[in-house]
C-alpha positions in Angstrom: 125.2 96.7 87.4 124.4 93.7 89.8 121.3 93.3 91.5 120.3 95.3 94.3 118.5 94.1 97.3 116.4 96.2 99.5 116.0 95.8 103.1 112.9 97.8 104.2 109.8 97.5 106.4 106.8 98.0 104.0 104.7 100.6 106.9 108.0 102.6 107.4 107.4 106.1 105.3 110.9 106.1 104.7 111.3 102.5 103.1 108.1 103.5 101.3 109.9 106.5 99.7 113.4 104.4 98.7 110.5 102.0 96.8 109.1 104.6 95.2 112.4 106.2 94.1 113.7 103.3 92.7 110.5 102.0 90.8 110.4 105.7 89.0 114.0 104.8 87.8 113.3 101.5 87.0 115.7 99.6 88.8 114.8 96.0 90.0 115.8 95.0 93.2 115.5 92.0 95.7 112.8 93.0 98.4 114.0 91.6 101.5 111.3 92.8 104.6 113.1 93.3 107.9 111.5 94.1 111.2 113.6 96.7 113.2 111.8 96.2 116.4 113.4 92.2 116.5 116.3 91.1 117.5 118.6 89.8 114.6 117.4 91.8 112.2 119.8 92.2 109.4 119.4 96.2 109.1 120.9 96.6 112.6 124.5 95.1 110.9 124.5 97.4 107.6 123.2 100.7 109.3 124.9 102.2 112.7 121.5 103.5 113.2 119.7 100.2 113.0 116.7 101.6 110.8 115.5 100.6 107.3 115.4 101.3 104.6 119.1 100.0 103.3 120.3 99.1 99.6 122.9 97.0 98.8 123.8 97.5 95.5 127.1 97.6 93.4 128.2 101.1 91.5 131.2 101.1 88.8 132.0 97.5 90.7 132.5 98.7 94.1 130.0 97.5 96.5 127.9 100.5 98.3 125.5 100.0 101.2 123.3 103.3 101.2 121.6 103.6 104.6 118.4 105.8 104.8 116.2 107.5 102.1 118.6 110.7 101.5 121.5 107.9 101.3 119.1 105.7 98.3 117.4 109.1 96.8 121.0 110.8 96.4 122.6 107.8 94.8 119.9 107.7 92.3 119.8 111.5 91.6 124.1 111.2 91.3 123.9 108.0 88.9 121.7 109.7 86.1 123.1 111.5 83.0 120.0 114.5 83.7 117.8 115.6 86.5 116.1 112.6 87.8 114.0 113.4 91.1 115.6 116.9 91.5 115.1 119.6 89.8 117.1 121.6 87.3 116.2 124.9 88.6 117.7 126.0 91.5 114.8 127.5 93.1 113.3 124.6 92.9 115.9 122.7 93.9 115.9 124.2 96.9 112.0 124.1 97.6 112.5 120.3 97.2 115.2 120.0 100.0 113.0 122.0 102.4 110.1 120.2 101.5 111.7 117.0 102.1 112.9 118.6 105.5 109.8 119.6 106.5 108.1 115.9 106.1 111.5 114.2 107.7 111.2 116.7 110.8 108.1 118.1 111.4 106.0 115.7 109.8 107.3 112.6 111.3 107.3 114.5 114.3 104.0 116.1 114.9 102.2 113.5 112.6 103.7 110.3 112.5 104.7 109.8 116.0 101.4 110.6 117.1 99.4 108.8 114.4 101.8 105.7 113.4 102.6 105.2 117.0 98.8 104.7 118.1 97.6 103.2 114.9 100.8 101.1 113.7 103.6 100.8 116.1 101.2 99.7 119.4 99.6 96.6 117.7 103.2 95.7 116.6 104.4 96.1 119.7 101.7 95.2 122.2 101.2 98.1 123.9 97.4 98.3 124.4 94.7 100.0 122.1 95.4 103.3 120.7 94.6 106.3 122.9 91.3 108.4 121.7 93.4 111.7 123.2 96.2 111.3 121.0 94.8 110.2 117.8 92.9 113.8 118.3 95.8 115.1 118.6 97.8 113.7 115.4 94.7 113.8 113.5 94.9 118.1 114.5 98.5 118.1 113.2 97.5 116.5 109.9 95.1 118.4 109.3 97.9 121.4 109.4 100.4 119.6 107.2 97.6 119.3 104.3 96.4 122.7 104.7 99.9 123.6 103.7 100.0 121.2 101.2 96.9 122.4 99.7 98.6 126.1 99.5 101.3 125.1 98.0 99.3 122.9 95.3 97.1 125.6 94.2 99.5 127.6 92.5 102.1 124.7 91.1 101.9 121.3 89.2 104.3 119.3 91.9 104.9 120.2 95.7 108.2 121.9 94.9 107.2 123.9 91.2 106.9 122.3 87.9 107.8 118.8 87.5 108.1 115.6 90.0 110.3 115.7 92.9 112.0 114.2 95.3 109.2 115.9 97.5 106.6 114.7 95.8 108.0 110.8 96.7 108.6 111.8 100.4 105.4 113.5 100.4 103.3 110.6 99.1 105.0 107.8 101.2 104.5 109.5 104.2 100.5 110.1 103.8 99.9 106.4 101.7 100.9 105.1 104.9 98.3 107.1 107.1 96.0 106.8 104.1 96.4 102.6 104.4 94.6 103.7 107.8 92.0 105.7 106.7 93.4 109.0 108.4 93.5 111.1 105.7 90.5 113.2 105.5 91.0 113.6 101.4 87.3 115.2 100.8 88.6 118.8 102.6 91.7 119.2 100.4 90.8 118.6 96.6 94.3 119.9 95.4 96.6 117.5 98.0 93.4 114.3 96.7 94.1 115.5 92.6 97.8 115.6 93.1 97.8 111.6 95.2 96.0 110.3 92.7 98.2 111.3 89.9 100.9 109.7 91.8 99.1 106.9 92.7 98.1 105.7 89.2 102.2 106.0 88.5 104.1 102.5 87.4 106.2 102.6 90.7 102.9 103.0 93.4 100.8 99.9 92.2 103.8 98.1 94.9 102.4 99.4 97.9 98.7 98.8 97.0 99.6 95.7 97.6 101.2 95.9 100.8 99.3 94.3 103.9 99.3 95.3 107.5 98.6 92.3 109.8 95.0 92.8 111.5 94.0 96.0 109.5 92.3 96.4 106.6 93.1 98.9 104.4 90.7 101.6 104.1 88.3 101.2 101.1 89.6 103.5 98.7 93.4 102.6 99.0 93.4 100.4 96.0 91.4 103.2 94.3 93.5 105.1 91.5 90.3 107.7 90.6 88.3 107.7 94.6 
């Protein structure tokens, strides 16, 4: 197979998840940053919807341009020989693709367009300080999203039943970006904190420890595999 190069925006939870992805199958790829927000971007000529992340990759030697984390996460699932990221069991199966609903619709939603936008997207766009009102707000919807986390965690070994999942990727490239921000209040849900830091001491997270957002520091336990 040829190389594969990987346009993506390192703060984007979806770019974060197509990393992931491909680290836990081992694939090597060309990381090529891209800032959606610019003009000339080269995401805005591979994906009608102008939005990262994108892989450019070669499959059976045809070319393939997957737009979009269900685009990079279903090629990787369809290309191995056994269950890679989804599981065998059809229940489960299913509680993955709802799962990975919920954080694609109602977590970027009530979360990150609350949270991301005050604490991410207005320094990179110059659009004042972040509003105290509003980070309330996002913090009150978080808050929500990890008390149902925490549920779900104290009866299985993975978000979606027994083994790693898809979910478990979306999931945990949604909250290391909030978590690079020091917004996730880890202390008040010891199931969501045990499962993270299993992920986080995986081969395919050490990546994004080492990702920098211009300005910010990273909060002092983001580097920290047992905090």
């Amino acid at each position: 197979m040829s190389a594969c190069v990987l346009y993506h925006f390192p703060f984007d939870p979806g770019s974060r998840a197509a990393r992931l992805a491909l680290g836990e199958a081992k694939i090597e790829f060309t990381d090529t940053v891209v800032r959606p927000w610019e003009d000339g971007c080269p995401v805005a000529t591979l994906n009608p919807s102008g939005m990262p992340p994108v892989l450019q990759t070669t499959d059976a030697g045809r070319a393939l341009t997957l737009c979009e984390p269900s685009a990079i996460l279903g090629w990787l699932e369809d290309r191995s020989s056994e269950p890679f990221l989804m599981p065998a069991d059809p229940v489960e199966r299913a509680e993955t693709r709802r799962l990975v609903g919920w954080f694609d619709r109602r977590f970027n939603d009530e979360v990150n367009a609350v949270l991301l936008h005050e604490r991410m997207e207005k320094p990179l766009l110059r659009l004042g300080p972040p509003e105290a009102r509003a980070l309330r707000a996002g913090r009150e919807a978080l808050k929500a999203h990890l008390l149902m986390l925490e549920t779900l965690l104290g009866t299985r070994d993975a978000l979606a039943g027994r083994r790693l999942a898809q979910a478990d990727m979306v999931a945990a490239a949604h909250l290391s970006v909030l978590d690079y921000f020091g917004e996730v209040p880890w202390g008040a849900y010891p199931a969501v904190k045990t499962w993270y830091m299993k992920l986080k001491s995986r081969p395919c997270f050490r990546p994004l420890l080492a990702d920098r957002f211009p300005g910010v520091q990273p909060s002092a336990w983001y580097h920290d595999l047992d905090f």
